[in-house]
N, C-alpha and C positions, 0 to 999 in steps of 0.2 A: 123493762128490766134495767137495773141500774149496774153498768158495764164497770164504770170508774169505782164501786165498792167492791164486786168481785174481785176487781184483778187488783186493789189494793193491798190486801194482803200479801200477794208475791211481792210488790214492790217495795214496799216497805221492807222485809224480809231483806232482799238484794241493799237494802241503803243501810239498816244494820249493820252488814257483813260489812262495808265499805266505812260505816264511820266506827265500829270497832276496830278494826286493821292501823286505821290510819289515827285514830287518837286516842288509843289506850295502851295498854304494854302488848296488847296479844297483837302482834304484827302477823307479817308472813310466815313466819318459822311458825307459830301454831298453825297456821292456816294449811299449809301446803300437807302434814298428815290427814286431816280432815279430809281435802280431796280426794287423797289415796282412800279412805274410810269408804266417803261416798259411792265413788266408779266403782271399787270393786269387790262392793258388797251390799250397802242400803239400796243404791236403786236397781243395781240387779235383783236383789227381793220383793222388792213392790213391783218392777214388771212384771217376773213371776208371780207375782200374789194377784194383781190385777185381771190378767189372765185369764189364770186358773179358775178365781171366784166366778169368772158370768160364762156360763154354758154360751160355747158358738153356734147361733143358729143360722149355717152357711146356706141352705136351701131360700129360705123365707127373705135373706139380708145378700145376695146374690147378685141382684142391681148396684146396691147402695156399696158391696165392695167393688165391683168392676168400674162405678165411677171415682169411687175414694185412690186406686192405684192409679186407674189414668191422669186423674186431678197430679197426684205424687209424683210419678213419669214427667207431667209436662212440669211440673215444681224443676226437677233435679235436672230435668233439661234446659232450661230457663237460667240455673243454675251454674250447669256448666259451660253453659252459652257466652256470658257474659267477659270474659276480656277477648272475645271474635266481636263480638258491636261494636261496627263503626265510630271512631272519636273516642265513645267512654273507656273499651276499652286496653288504649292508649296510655291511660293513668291508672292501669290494677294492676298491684303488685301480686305477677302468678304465686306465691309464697303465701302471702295472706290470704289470696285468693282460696287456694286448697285447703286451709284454717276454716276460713267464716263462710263456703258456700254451704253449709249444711245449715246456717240460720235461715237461708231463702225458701228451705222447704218442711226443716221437722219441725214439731209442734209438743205447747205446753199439756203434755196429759192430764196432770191436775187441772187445770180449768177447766179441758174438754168435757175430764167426769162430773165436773160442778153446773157446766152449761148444761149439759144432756139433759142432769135429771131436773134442772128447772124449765127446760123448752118439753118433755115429754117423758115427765116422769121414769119406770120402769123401764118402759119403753126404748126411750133415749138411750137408759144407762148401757141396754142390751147392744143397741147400735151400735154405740160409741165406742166401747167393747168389742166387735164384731171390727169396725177399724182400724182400733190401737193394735190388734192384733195381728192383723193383715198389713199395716202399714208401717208399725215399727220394722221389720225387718229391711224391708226396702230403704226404708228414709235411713235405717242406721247403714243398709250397705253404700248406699250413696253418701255417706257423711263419712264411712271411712275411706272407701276409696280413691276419693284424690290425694287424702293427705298420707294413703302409703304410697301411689303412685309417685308422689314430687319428692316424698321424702325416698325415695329408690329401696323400698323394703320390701317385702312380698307380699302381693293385698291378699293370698289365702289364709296365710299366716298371720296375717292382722285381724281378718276376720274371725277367725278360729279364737284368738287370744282376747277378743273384745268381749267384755263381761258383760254387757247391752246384749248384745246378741245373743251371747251361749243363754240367757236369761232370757228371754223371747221364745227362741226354740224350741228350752225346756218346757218352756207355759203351755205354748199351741201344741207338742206332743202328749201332753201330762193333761189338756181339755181335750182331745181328739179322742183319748183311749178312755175317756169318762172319770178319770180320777178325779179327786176332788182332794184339799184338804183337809185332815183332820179336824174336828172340832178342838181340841185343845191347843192345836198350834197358831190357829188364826189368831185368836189376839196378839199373842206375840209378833209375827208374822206382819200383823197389820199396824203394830208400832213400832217396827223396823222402819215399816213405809212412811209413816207420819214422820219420823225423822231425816228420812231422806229429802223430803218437800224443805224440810227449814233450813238443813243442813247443807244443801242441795245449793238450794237461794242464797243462804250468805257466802257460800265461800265464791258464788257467781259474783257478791257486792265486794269481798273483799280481793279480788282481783280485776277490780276495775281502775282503770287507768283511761282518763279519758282525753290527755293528748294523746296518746295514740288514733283516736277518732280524727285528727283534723290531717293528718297524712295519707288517711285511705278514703277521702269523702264520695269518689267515684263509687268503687267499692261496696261504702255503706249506702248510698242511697238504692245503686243497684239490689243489691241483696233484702233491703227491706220494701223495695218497691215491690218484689217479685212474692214476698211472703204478705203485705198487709194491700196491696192493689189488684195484679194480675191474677195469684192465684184466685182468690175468691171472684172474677170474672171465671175463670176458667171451672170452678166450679159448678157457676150458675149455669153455665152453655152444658157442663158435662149432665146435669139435674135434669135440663129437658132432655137432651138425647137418650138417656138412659131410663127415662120416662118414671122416676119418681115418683111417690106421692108426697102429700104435705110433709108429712112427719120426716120420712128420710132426707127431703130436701134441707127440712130446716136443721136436720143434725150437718148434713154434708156443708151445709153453706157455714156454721158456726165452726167444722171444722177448717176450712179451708182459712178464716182469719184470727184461725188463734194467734197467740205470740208463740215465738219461735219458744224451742226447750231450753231449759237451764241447763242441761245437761250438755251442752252444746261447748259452756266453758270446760265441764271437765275433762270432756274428749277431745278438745283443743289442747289440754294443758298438759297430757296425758302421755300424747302423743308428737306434744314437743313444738307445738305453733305457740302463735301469737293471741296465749290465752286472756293478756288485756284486754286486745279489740274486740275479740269475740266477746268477751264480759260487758265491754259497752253495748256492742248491738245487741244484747241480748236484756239491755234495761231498757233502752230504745224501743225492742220490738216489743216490750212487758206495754210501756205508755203506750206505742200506735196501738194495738188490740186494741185500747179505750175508742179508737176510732174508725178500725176496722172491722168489728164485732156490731156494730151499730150498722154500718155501712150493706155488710152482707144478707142478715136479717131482716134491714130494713127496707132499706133502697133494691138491696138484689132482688130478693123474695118479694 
């Protein structure tokens, strides 16, 4: 499988946003409604859409989520681990810190659904599906609560008001009670979502700033070592203990090294952090997947 074409589309995508912002007339004054656009309405629609579309088959895919959460667990612990380690961190600034910890553990959806159905067809997509939906809510409760905790606001109340989640929630109750979509609203529906993916990615490029990267290098290596190195270790060990077969291994293991979400700047941005840096790690962790995706498929499995 050729890794560096997949995930070239996002990339590009994120350098558009970045070399429109910064050399044409559309700066950040267009940019910043688009943000608003995105968070609180296109990708709440495609999680919902995503969702909804693949029936959960929780009895059958029972293993593959009890490792897909633990895997998540040890991510966001990992996560918040990091200015308690010895020496490193000494140089992380708690502030940023509370910003860019959710890049250590959440993950790009779109690739996931694009890997699944090349590693196992049908199959895959059902998996994959079975974990975006089990593990979105977690990885977004863990991506919001440090940044209401630091910022001294009320994490229920953030949770409540976060359009990620109420969008999640709605999905997994609205596939739990058997509803389905309409046939005449999915196309619609499903080109809200396709605009969320591009719209998604540039406004992650044009909010990149990447001196901001050279103040927090503790930080960024931390957070990226724990999303494109450990986690996918920690997969691999959770795959035999939960006694997997081929097929869920090799979805669990593609999920564990995806690149971090794009969605990650705009819940930084959102929420009032330091939406540059996150918008760097989150180009960063788009290139390491070329190297981590290879990695866990390859050498793990």
């Amino acid at each position: 499988m050729n890794f560096a074409q997949l995930l070239f589309p996002d990339f590009s995508l994120i350098l558009c946003g970045f070399l429109i912002c910064r050399f044409t007339p559309l700066g950040r004054g267009i940019w910043e409604p688009v943000e608003s656009l995105v968070y609180y309405f296109l990708f709440p629609v495609l999680l919902f859409t995503s969702i909804v579309r693949s029936p959960l088959d929780v009895r059958e895919a029972s293993s593959l989520i009890g490792a897909g959460l633990a895997m998540g667990l040890c991510g966001i612990a990992m996560a918040y681990a990091l200015p308690y380690v010895p020496v490193l961190g000494r140089h992380i600034d708690r502030r940023d810190h509370a910003g860019a910890a959710q890049v250590a553990f959440r993950f790009n959806s779109f690739i996931a659904l694009a890997l699944a159905e090349r590693l196992a067809d049908a199959r895959g997509l059902q998996l994959i599906a079975v974990l975006i939906g089990f593990c979105v809510p977690l990885f977004n409760v863990g991506a919001v609560w440090p940044m209401a905790r630091h910022g001294q606001s009320g994490f229920l109340r953030a949770l409540i008001r976060n359009p990620l989640i109420v969008a999640t929630a709605a999905g997994l109750a609205f596939n739990f009670a058997g509803l389905r979509i309409p046939a005449f609203a999915e196309p619609t529906l499903l080109r809200i979502g396709s605009a969320s993916i591009a719209l998604g990615l540039m406004t992650a490029g044009a909010g990149l700033h990447f001196a901001s990267m050279a103040t927090n290098k503790a930080l960024t290596v931390g957070v990226l070592s724990i999303r494109h190195f450990f986690t996918p270790l920690v997969g691999f060990l959770l795959s035999r203990a939960f006694g997997l077969d081929d097929v869920q291994t090799a979805i669990l293991l593609a999920f564990s090294a995806l690149p971090t979400a794009s969605s990650s700047y705009v819940l930084a941005a959102r929420m009032g952090y330091n939406a540059p840096y996150v918008a760097g790690l989150v180009t960063l962790s788009t290139l390491l997947g070329i190297v981590s995706l290879p990695f866990a498929l390859g050498l793990l499995r």
